[in-house]
C-alpha positions in Angstrom: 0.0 0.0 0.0 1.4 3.4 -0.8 0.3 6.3 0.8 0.8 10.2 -0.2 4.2 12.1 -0.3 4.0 15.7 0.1 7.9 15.4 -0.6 7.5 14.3 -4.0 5.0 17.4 -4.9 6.9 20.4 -6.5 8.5 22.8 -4.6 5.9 25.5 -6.1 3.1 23.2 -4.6 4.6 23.2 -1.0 4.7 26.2 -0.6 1.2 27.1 -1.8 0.2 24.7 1.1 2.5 26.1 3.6 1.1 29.9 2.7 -2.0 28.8 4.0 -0.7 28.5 7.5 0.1 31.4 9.6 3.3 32.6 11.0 3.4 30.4 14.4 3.0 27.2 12.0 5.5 28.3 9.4 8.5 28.4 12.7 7.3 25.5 13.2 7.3 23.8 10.0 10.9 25.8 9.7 12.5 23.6 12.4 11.4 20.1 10.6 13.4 19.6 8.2 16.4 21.6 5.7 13.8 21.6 2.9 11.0 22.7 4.6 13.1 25.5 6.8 14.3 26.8 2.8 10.5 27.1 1.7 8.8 28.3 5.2 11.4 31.0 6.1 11.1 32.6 2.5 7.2 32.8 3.1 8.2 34.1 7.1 9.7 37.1 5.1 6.3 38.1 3.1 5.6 40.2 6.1 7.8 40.9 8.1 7.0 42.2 11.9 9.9 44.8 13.4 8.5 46.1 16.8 10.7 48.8 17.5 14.3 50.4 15.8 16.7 48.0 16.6 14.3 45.2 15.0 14.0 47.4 12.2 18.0 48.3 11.8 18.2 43.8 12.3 15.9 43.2 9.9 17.7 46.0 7.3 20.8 44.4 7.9 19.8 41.0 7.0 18.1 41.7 3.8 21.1 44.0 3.0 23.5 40.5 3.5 21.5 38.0 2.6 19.7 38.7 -0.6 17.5 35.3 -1.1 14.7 37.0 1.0 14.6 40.2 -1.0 11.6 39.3 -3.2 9.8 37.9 -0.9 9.1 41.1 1.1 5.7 42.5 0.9 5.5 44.6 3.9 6.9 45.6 7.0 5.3 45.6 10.1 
């Protein structure tokens, strides 16, 4: 009997499931595996939440140094 693999779905296809979930599942789903910390922590970045200066300055920095996230930004919080 074989059952499904969500592994053997495309990349594209994980992550629409995994935009579904919110941001508490999406840490979660980040520490379960290499793979899925790759797709969730790019969808982490859509929005991300800076609560005061020195947040803001952290996340600046990190998007200045690590460019795979710049896209992925659609607001700032």
């Amino acid at each position: 009997m074989s059952g499904f693999r969500f592994l053997s779905l495309p990349v594209e296809l994980q992550a629409a499931v995994f935009e579904q979930e919110g941001s508490w599942t999406l840490a979660r789903v980040c520490r379960t595996s290499r793979h899925f910390n790759r797709i969730a922590t790019l969808l982490l970045y859509r929005v991300a939440v800076a609560k005061n200066r020195r947040q803001l300055l952290c996340l600046f920095r990190t998007l200045a140094t690590v460019p795979l996230p710049r896209p992925f930004v659609r607001g700032v919080v």
